[in-house]
C-alpha positions, 0 to 999 in steps of 0.5 A, spaced: 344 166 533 349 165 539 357 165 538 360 161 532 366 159 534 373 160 530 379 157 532 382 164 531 382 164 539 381 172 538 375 172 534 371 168 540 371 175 545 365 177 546 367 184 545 371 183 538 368 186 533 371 181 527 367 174 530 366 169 525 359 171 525 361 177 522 366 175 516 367 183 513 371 185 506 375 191 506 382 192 502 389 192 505 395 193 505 402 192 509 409 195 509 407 199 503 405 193 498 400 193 493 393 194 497 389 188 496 383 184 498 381 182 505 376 180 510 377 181 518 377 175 523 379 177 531 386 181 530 388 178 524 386 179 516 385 174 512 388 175 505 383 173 500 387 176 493 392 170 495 387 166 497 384 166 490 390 165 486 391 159 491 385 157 488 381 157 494 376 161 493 374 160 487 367 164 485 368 166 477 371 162 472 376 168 472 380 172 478 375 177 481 380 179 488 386 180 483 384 188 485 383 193 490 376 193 491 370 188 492 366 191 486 367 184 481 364 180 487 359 184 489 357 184 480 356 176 481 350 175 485 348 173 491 349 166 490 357 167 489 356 172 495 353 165 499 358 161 496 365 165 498 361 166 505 361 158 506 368 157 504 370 163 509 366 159 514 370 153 512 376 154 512 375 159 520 370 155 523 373 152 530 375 144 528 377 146 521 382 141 518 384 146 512 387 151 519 394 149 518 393 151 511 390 157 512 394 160 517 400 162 511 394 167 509 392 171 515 396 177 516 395 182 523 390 187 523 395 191 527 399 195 522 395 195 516 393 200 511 385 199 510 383 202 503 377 204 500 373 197 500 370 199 493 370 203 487 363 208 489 359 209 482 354 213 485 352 217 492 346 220 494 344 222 500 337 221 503 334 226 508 330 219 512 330 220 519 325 223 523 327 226 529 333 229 525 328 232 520 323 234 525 329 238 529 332 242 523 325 243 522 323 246 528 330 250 528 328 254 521 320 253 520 318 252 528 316 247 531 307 247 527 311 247 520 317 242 522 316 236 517 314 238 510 308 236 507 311 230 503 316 228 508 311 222 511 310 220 503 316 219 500 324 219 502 327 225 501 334 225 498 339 228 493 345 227 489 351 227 491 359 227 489 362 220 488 369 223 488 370 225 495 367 219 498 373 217 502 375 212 507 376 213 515 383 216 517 383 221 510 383 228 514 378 233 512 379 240 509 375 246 511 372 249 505 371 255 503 364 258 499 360 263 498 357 266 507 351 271 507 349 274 514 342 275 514 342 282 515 347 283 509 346 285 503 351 281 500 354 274 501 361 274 502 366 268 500 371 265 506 372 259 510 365 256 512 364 257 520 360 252 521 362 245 519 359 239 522 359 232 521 353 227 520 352 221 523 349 215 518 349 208 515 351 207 508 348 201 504 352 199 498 348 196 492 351 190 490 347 188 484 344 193 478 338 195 475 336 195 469 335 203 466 326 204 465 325 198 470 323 200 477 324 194 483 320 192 489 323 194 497 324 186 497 327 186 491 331 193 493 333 189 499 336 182 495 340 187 491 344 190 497 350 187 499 352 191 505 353 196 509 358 201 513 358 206 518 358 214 514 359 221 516 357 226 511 361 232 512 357 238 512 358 246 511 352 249 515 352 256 513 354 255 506 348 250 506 343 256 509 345 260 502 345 256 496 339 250 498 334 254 496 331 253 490 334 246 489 337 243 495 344 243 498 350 243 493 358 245 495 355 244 502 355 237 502 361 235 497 367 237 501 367 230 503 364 223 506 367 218 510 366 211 510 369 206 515 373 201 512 370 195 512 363 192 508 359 188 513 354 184 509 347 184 509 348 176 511 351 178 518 346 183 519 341 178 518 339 177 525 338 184 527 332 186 523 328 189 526 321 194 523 321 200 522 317 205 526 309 206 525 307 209 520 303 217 522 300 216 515 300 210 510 306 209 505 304 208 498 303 201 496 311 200 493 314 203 498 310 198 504 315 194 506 315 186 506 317 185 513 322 188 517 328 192 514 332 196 518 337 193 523 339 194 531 345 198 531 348 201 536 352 208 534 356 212 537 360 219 536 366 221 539 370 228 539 377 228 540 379 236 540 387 237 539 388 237 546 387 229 545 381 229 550 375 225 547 368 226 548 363 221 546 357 226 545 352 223 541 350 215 541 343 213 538 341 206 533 339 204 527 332 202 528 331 210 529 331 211 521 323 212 518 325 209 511 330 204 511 335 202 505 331 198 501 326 203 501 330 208 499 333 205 492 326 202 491 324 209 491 331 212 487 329 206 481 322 209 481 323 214 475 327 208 472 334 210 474 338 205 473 342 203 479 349 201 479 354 195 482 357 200 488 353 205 489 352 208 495 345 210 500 346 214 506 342 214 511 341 222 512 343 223 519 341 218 525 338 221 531 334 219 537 329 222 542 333 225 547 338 229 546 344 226 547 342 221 540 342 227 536 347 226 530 349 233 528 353 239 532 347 242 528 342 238 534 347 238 539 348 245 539 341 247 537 344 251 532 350 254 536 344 257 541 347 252 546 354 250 546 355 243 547 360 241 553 367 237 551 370 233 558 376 237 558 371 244 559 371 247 553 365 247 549 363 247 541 357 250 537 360 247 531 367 242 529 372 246 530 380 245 527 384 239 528 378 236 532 377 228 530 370 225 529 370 218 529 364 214 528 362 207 531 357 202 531 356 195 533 350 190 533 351 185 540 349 178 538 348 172 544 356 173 546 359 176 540 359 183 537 358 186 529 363 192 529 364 196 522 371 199 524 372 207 525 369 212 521 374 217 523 376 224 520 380 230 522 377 236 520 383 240 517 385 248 517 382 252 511 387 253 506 389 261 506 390 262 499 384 257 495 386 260 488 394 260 490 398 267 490 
């Protein structure tokens, strides 16, 4: 699909990464004013909340862009997410006659506040990328032992904690939990030691299912309503002590950061593409009808307090083994009932070569081989005040498909956690 055109001029460049093709929701706020819907388009923001009470975009017989967050849109289907579709592409397209009305309800992206997109109901967090478990695998278990036996059968995942999924540009504490050296006797309680970021995509639900009622991978993918860039923060060390017997805990609740703008699966819709060969056959629910994952470039940047940023990581998309719509097929099998704003991560993104790699964990191979910042200074693992920003991108034929920054500055631990 080539360029749409806008006659917003700055949604026309090649490299802008809010084209008309792309239309995302986000919520927005100016000058300290109420936060409020929106959707991107070139430099500016569109301000849907106004929009509907101009009764412009009309989608339910009552208002549902009258609060911070695209929850009651996605809650009415697809049919209304064409429709507001169409009527943004109307009221954008390059030759609209509706422009001089338009232009009263753009406001710059520049100087904008971005909010949580969405009220997250639930977050699980899948473990479906292969050459990351294959890595961490290897690190632990050796190379002959890397996958475990059910990893090609089934997508991995656990639950997670909704309240600390938070928005691009929250800073991230360092937490404290209990660290066992392995020729210790004891654990000990301290700030974690080896905090680390992960970089993965996350696919929000934007239709239920019913409680008992699983769904097929087709219907899972009808059921998403888009998809943002996700760093799901991690404390190695605390990791190591508490996952066994039943997974990661405290390890993964001090935070995930999400990029602050929903790009639909509509805009992503000509960037489909399988996912790798199977090494054994999936079971008959899990196969999938035809191609499921998208083409996205991403990229990981460091940014230590000297201000010198280093990108080390850049991987895609495509990597993944089990896509989204695999994944909540497969969270629906027991019957769990899926919510509007639930959110999937990925698991972590990484390639082949180790410059794909999405985790300080791989990069360093576990702290045996520091990686090398562009100012000369190395990390084995995140250290305070650096800043992880994500980004990703999908290139179209002229135009780019941008998700904005996921971007977390890592926050000295607290030096009294229970006060004096």
């Amino acid at each position: 699909m080539p360029l749409m055109k806008s006659w917003l001029e700055s949604a026309n460049a090649p490299d802008c990464p809010f084209p008309l093709n792309n239309l995302p929701y986000g919520v927005f706020s100016h000058g300290g004013a109420a936060p409020r819907c929106g959707v991107a388009i070139g430099d500016q923001i569109l301000d849907a909340t106004a929009l509907e009470a101009a009764g412009m975009l009309a989608l339910s017989d009552k208002p549902v862009l009258d609060r911070p967050e695209w929850n009651a849109v996605m809650a009415l289907g697809p049919q209304a997410w064409q429709r507001l579709r169409t009527l943004l592409f109307g009221y954008l397209v390059e030759g609209s006659a509706l422009k001089s009305q338009i232009v009263d309800y753009l406001r710059p992206l520049s100087g904008a506040t971005l909010h949580m997109p969405f009220a997250v109901a639930e977050f699980t967090d899948f473990y479906a990328g292969q050459h990351h478990a294959v890595n961490v695998g290897t690190m632990f278990r050796g190379a002959e032992n890397a996958l475990p036996p059910n990893w090609l059968h089934i997508p991995i995942g656990y639950n997670g904690r909704a309240s600390s999924v938070v928005v691009s540009g929250a800073d991230v504490r360092r937490p404290w939990g209990q660290l066992k050296a392995p020729d210790a006797d004891a654990p000990r309680f301290a700030p974690c030691e080896r905090f680390d970021f992960e970089l993965e995509m996350g696919a929000i639900v934007g239709q239920p299912s019913a409680n008992g009622q699983p769904v097929s991978v087709a219907q899972a993918d009808a059921m998403i309503f888009g998809y943002v860039l996700l760093n799901d923060w991690s404390a190695r060390d605390i990791q190591a002590w508490e996952y066994q017997p039943l997974g990661p805990f405290q390890s993964k609740a001090t935070a995930t950061t999400i990029s602050p703008w929903i790009v639909t699966r509509e805009a992503l819709e000509p960037f489909r593409c399988p996912t790798p060969a199977r090494e054994k056959p999936l079971l008959p629910y899990l196969q999938e009808p035809g191609p499921m994952l998208y083409d996205i470039d991403l990229e990981v940047e460091l940014t230590p307090r000297s201000g010198t940023p280093t990108t080390i990581a850049r991987t895609n998309y495509r990597e993944m083994y089990y896509s989204a719509a695999q994944q909540l097929a497969h969270h629906a099998t027991s019957g769990c009932p899926m919510r509007v704003g639930d959110l999937l991560g990925s698991g972590t993104i990484s390639g082949p070569e180790k410059d794909n790699r999405g985790s300080m964990l791989e990069l360093s191979w576990g702290g045996k081989e520091p990686l090398k910042l562009g100012d000369g200074t190395s990390r084995s693992f995140l250290e305070d005040h650096d800043r992880l920003t994500l980004r990703g991108a999908c290139r179209g034929d002229g135009y780019t498909i941008g998700f904005g920054e996921s971007t977390g500055t890592v926050l000295p631990a607290l030096t009294q956690p229970y006060g004096r």
